[in-house]
N, C-alpha and C positions, 0 to 999 in steps of 0.2 A: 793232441794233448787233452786228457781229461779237464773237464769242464765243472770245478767244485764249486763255484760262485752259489748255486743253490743251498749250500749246506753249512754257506759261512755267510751271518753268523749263526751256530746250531744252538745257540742259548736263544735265540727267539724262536724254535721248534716246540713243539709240545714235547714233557718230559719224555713219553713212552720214544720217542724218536730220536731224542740225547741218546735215551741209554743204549737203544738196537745200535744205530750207526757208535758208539761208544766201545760196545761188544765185538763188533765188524772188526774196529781200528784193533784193537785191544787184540783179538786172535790173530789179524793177521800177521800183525807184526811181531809177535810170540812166536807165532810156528814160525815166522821166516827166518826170527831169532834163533830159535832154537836149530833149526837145519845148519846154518851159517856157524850157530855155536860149536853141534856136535862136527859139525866137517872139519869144521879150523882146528878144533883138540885134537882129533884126530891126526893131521898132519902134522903136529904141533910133538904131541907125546906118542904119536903113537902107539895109543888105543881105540879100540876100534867100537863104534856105538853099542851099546846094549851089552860089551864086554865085563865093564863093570859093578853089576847088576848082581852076579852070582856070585862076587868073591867079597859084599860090600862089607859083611861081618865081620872076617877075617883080614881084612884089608890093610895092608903096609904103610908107614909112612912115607912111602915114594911112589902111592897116588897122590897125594896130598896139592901138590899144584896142581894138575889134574884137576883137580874135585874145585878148587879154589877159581881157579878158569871157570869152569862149568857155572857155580855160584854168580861169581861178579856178572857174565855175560845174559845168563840168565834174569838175572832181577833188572838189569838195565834195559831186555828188551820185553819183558813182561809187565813191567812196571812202568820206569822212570820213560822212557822213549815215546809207549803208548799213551801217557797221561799229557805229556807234553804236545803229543800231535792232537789229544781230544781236545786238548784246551785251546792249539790254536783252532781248528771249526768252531768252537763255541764260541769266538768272540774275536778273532781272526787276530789275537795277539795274547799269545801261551803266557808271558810274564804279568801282564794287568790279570787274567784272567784266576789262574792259583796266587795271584798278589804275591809275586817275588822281591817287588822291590820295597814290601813293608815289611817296617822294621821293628821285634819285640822292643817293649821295656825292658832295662834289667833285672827291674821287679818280677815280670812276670818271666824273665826267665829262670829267677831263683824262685820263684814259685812250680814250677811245674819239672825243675828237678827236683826237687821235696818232697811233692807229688809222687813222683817214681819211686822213690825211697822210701816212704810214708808204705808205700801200696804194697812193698816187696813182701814183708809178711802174713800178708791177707791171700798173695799168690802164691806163696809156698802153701798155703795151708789147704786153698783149692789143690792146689798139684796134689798135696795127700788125700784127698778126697776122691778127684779126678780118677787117680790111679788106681784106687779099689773098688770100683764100680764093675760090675759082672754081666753080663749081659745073660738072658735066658739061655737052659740049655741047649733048646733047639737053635741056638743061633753059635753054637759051640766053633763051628769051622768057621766063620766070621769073626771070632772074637781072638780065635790063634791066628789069624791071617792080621787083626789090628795089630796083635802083640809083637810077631813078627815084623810088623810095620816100625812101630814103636821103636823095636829092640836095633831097628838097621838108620834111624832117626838117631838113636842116642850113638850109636858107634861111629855116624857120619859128624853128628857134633862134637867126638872128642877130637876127630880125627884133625875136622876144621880148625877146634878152638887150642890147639897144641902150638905154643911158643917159646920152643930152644933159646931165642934171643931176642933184643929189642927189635931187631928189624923186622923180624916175624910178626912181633906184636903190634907193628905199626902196619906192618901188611894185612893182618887180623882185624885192626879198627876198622880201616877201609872196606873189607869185604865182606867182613860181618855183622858190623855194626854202620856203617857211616851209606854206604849205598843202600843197606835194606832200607834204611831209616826213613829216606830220602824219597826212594821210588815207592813204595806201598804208601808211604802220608800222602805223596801227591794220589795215586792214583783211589786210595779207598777217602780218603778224608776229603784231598780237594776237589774229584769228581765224583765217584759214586754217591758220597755220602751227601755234595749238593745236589745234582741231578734226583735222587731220592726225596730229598728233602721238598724240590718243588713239585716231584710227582704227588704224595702223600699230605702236602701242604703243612708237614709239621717240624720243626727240626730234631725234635729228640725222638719221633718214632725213625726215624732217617739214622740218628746216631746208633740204636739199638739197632736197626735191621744191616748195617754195615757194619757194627760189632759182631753180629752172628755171622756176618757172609767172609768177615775178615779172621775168623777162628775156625770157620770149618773150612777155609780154602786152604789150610794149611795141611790137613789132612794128616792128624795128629789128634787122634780120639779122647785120648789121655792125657793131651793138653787144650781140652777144650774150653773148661773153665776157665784156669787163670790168663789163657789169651782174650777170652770173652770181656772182661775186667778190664783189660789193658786197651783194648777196643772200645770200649765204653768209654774211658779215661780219655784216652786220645780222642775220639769222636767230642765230648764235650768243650776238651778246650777249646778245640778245630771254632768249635761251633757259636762259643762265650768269648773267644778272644778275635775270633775274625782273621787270625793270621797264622796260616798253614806253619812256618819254622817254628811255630813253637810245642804244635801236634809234631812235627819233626824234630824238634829238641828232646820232647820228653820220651821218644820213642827209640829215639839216637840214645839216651841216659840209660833205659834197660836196656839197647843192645851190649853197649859198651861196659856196664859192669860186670857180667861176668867173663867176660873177654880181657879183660884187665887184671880182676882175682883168680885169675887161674893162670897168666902170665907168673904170677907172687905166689901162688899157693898151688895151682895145680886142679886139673876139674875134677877127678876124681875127688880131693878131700871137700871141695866146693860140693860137690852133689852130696858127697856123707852128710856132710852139715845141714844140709836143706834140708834132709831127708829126717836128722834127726828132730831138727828143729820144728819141721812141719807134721812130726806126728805127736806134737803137744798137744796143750790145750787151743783149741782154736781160739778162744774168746781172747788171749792177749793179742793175737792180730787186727783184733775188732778196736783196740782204742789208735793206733795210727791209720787206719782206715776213715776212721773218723774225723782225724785230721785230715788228712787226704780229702776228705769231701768237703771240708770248709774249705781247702783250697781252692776248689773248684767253683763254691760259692762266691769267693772273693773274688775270681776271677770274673762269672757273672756280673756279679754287683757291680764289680769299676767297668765293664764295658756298657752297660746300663746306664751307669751314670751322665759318660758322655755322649749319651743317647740324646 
């Protein structure tokens, strides 16, 4: 039997040695996820890997569990599985270590869904932005291969976010909203974003560079902006309030609204709306933003205080 006594605990390692053995844990269990994932749907629906790849555009409502398997299995061993095995080496107990057993105030959980809310118009307005950015001409076959990207991202989120009935929509919480939420907070907020923080010695350059790593891993060019924002947001609570469910609460808040409004309205009329709304004036986004950031000062301030 493998001999890991050396590496636990790995929070008294120097940071560059968190993050490699971090990265280790992090791929291997990804790929092994993933093989395990793609084999089991396989036998499961009976589609066979890389099958559907070429039909994603045009794609049926009876891949749709399919895709929803794929999803769930995915973020559980890319994410939430991986973060929990880095946190037990880091301190040889995964719950003390991302502080599972502290508990928000109410306050600050009605603060940081506010937050979300405050922030939604400031992220439509990036998204209008985002989206009409051009890239030079010589980089012409790179910028049809984004859009392409892009165009098979939005078909696979209606595909996801579509609920015929409440039990779909309760199936939709879960696998769109309540697992992402869950696994990415632990793993960019409660390890990357500390592991960086002790490498760098600072916490908000730690926030910022895992806002950047947490926006372009999604590999969504056109939504690099207003994920960038929501990285930021999350990274400072993580960072001001000390207690990861609440980077998890306010993360869980965007997943689940528009998985909710398009249960009641439908995504299609939800994305018109954005679309019309976000190619306003920008500056009315700029006074809830601004709220938004006193939010986040207050949240500062009180955990200051009982400093």
């Amino acid at each position: 039997m493998a001999d890991y006594s050396e590496l636990i605990p790995l929070g008294n390692k120097k940071p560059f040695i968190q993050l490699m053995v971090s990265l280790l844990v992090l791929l291997t269990i990804a790929v092994s996820g993933l093989i395990i994932t793609v084999l089991t749907a396989w036998l499961i629906f009976g589609i066979a890997p890389g099958e559907i790849n070429t039909t994603l555009l045009t794609m049926e409502s009876g891949y749709v569990g399919y895709l929803k398997y794929l999803q769930t299995f995915q973020h559980l061993t890319m994410f939430m599985v991986p973060s929990l095995a880095i946190a037990y080496f880091m301190s040889g107990d995964f719950t003390s270590f991302l502080g599972l057993k502290s508990r928000p105030s109410f306050s600050f959980v009605l603060l940081c869904i506010i937050f979300i809310i405050l922030i939604i118009p400031l992220n439509s307005y990036f998204s209008y932005l985002n989206a009409g950015l051009e890239l030079p001409g010589f980089l012409d076959g790179l910028e049809n291969w984004i859009r392409l990207k892009e165009a098979r991202a939005e078909r696979l989120t209606s595909l996801l976010i579509e609920a015929p009935n409440i039990r779909v929509l309760f199936v939709n919480i879960l696998v769109l909203a309540i697992i992402p939420a869950i696994g990415e907070e632990f793993f960019y907020r409660g390890i990357l974003q500390r592991i960086l923080g002790g490498w760098l010695k600072s916490g908000m350059l730690a926030v910022v560079l895992t806002a950047i790593i947490f926006s372009a891993a999604h590999l969504q060019f056109y939504g690099f902006l207003p994920r960038l924002v929501l990285g930021l947001g999350f990274g400072f609570i993580y960072l001001w309030s000390r207690n990861i469910w609440l980077a998890v609460l306010a993360h869980l808040t965007n997943n689940i609204i528009p998985v909710v409004l398009s249960y009641f309205w439908g995504w299609q009329n939800i994305n018109t709306s954005i679309d019309d709304f976000s190619s306003g004036d920008g500056l009315i986004s700029l006074v809830p933003a601004l709220f938004a950031v006193l939010i986040l000062v207050v949240i500062w301030r009180r955990n200051t205080d009982k400093d």
